[in-house]
C-alpha positions as CSV (number, residue, x, y, z in Angstrom):
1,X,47.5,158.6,108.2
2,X,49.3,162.0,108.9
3,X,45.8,163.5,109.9
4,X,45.2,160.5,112.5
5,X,49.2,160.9,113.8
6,X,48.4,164.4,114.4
7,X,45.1,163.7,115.9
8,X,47.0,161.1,118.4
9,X,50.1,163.6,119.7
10,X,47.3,166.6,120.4
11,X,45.5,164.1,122.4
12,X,48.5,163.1,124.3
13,X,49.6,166.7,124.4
14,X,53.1,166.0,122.2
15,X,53.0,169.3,121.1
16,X,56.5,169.2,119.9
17,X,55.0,166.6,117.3
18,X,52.4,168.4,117.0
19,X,55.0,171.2,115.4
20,X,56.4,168.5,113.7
21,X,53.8,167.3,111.8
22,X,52.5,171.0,111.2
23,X,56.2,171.5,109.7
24,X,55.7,168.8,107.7
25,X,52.3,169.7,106.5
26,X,53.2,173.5,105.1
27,X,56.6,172.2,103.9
28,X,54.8,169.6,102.0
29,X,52.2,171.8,100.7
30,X,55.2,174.5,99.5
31,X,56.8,171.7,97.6
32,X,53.6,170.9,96.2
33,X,52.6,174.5,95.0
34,X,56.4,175.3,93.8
35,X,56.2,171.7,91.5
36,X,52.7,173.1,90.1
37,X,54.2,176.8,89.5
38,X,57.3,174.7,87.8
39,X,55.2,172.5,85.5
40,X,53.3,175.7,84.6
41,X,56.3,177.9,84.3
42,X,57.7,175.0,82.0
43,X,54.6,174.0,80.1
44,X,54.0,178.3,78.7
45,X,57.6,178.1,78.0
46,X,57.2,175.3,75.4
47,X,54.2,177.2,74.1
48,X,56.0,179.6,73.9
49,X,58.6,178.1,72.1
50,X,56.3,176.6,69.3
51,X,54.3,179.8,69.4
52,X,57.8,181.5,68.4
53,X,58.6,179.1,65.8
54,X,55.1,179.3,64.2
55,X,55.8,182.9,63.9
56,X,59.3,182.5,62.3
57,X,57.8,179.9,59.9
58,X,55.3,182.5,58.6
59,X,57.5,185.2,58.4
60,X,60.1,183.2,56.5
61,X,57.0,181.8,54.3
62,X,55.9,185.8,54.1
63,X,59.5,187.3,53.0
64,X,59.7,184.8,50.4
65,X,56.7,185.6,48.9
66,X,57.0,189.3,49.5
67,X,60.4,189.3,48.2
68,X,59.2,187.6,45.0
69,X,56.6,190.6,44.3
70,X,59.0,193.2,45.0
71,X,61.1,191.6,42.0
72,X,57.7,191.0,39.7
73,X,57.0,194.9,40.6
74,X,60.5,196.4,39.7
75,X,60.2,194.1,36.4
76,X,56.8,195.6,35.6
77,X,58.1,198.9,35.9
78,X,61.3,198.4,33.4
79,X,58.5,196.8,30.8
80,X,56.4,199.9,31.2
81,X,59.4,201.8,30.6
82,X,59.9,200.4,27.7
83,X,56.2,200.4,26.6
84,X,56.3,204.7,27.0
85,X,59.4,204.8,25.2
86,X,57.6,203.0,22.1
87,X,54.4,204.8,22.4
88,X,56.9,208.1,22.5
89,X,58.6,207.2,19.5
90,X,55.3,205.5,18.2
91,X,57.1,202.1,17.2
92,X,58.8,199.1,19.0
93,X,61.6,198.3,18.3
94,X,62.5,194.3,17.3
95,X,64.4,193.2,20.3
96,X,61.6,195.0,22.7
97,X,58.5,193.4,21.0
98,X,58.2,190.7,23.7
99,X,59.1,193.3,26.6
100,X,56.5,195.5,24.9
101,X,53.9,192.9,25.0
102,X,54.8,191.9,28.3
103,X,54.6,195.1,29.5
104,X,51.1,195.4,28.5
105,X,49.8,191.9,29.5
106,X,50.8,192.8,32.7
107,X,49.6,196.2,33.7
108,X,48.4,196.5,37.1
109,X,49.2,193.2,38.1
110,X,49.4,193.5,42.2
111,X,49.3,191.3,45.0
112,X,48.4,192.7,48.5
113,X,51.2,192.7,51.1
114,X,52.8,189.6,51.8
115,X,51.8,188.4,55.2
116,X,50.8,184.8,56.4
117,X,49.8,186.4,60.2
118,X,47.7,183.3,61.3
119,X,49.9,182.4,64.7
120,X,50.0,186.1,65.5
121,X,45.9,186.4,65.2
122,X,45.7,183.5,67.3
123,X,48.1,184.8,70.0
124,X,45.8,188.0,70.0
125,X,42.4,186.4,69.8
126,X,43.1,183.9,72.9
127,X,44.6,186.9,74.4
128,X,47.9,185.3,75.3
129,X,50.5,187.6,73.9
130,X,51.8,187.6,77.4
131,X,53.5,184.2,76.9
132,X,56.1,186.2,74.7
133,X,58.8,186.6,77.4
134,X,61.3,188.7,75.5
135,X,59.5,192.4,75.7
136,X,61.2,194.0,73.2
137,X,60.6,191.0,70.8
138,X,57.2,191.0,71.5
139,X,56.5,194.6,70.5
140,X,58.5,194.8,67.4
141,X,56.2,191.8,66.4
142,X,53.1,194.2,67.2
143,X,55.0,197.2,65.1
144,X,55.5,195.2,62.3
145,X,51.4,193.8,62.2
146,X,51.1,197.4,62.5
147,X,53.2,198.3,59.2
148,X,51.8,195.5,57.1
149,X,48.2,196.7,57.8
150,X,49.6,200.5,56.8
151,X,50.9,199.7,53.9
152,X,48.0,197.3,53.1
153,X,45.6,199.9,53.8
154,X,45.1,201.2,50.5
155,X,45.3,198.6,48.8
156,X,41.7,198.4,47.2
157,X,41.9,202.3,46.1
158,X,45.4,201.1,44.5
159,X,43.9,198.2,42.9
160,X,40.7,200.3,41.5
161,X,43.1,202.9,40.1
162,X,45.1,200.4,38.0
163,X,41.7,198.5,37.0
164,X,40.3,201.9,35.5
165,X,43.9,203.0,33.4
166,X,44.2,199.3,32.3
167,X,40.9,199.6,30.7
168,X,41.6,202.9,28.9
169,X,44.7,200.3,27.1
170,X,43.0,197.4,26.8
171,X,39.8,198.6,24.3
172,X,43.4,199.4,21.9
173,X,44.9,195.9,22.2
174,X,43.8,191.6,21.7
175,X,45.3,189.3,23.7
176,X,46.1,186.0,22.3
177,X,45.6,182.7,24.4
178,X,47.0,180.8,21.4
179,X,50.9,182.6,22.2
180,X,52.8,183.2,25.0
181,X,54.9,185.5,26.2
182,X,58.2,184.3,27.9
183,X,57.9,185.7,31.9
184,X,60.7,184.4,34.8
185,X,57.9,185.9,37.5
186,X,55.0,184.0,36.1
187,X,54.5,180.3,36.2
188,X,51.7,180.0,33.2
189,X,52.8,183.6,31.0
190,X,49.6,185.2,29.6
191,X,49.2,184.9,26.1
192,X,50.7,187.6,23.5
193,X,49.1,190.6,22.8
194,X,48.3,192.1,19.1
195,X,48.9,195.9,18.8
196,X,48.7,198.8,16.2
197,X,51.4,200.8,17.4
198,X,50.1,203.8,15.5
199,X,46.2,203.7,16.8
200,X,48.2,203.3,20.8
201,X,50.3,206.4,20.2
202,X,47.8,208.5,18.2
203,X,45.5,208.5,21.8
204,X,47.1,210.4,24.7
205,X,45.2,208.6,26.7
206,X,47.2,205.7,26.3
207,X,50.4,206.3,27.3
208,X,48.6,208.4,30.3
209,X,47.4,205.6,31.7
210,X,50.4,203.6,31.5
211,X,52.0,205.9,33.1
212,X,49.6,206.2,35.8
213,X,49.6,202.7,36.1
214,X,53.4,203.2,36.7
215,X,53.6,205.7,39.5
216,X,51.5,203.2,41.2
217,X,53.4,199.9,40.6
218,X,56.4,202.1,42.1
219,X,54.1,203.2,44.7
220,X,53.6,199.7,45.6
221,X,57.2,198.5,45.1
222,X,58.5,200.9,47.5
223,X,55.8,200.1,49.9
224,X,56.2,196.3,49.6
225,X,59.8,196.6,50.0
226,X,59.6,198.2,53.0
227,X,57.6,195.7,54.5
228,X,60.2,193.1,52.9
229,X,63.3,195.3,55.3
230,X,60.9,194.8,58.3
231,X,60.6,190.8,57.8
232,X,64.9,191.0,56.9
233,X,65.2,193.3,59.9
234,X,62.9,190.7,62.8
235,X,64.0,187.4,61.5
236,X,67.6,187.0,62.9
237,X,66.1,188.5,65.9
238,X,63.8,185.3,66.3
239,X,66.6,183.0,65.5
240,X,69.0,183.9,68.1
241,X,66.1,184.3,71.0
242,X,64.9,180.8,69.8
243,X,68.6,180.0,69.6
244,X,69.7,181.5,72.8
245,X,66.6,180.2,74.8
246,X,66.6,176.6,73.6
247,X,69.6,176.0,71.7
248,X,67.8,175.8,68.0
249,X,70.0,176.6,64.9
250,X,66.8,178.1,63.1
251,X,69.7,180.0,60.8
252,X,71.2,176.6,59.9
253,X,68.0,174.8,59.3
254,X,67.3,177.6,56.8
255,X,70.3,177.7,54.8
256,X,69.8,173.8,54.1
């Protein structure tokens, strides 16, 4: 219709309709673009939105977990402690059998870093890491993928070092399916271990390896617990841009 109207006032030479309808015609294709550019703008902001609560979700999931190894690694070390100070005085004492036992059925017990990075890989691979408005956010998120992957990176030379020293203990030691030992950090404790004290501490070798065991499991503990200060650290930052931006208590909704 607008195409015959203007097709009518150039044949009668109305060219003051003419500019009218050419008026019309660029305003209405403006409008048109601007409401396009809008619904975009609007539709990557809700991505971005769930994008930023996918993260948050795995991160809270991740310093959970993380913070739960942390504790299993710092109570490995205190029943290590106690499994040297035995082998040193080459007997356990009664109230430090169990620890003693623990200590051993547990030697080299280590999770890799704690890191559920599934929404970030996603946001990389589709190459959308733009859609993260907040520039500063954005790169601490990129620093931290960076930090877990550090402190991950040895993780199989770690793991084959506690293998080899747990091996030099366990040709010394049974272990018992038929007992348990009593562990807060582990959901089905191992069974209990049978032990000569005197054939442990007569072998240097032993304690050695326990002890190299040790430095590692602090290794790891200190390493793991920085990771743990990085999630503590980015967290609130994600709850008051979600927060700020579209008026989500994400701090709220965790303390429930």
């Amino acid at each position: 219709m607008l195409l015959r109207r203007i097709t009518k006032h150039v044949k009668d030479q109305n060219w003051f309709a003419v500019g009218i309808d050419f008026v019309i015609v660029v305003v209405g294709v403006f409008i048109g673009i601007q409401v396009a550019n809008w619904n975009e703008w609007r539709a990557e902001r809700y991505t971005e939105r769930q994008i930023l609560l996918n993260i948050y979700g795995d991160l809270v999931e991740s310093s959970m977990a993380q913070a739960r190894d942390v504790t299993f690694l710092e109570q490995q070390i205190q029943d290590q402690s106690i499994v040297l100070k035995a082998l040193d005085a080459c007997q356990v004492s009664p109230n430090e059998d169990v620890l003693f036992q623990r200590g051993i059925a547990t030697l080299g017990w280590l999770n890799p870093p704690r890191h559920n990075s599934r929404t970030f890989q996603e946001l990389t691979a589709a190459g959308r890491y733009d859609l993260i408005t907040n520039a500063e956010l954005a790169r601490e998120l990129t620093e931290l993928q960076s930090v877990v992957e550090w402190r991950g990176g040895v993780y199989d030379y770690v793991t084959n070092i506690l293998v080899m020293n747990r091996e030099r203990v366990d040709q010394y030691v049974r272990y018992r399916i038929d007992r348990t030992i009593e562990n807060p950090m582990v959901d089905n404790p191992p069974g209990g271990i049978d032990y000569d004290i005197e054939a442990l501490c007569r072998n240097d070798a032993v304690a050695n390896a326990i002890s190299a065991i040790q430095y590692e499991t602090r290794d790891r503990a200190n390493a793991y617990g920085s990771i743990l200060e990085h999630y503590d650290a980015i967290l609130p930052k994600i709850e008051n841009e979600i927060e700020s931006r579209w008026n989500i208590d994400l701090k709220r909704e965790r303390a429930l």
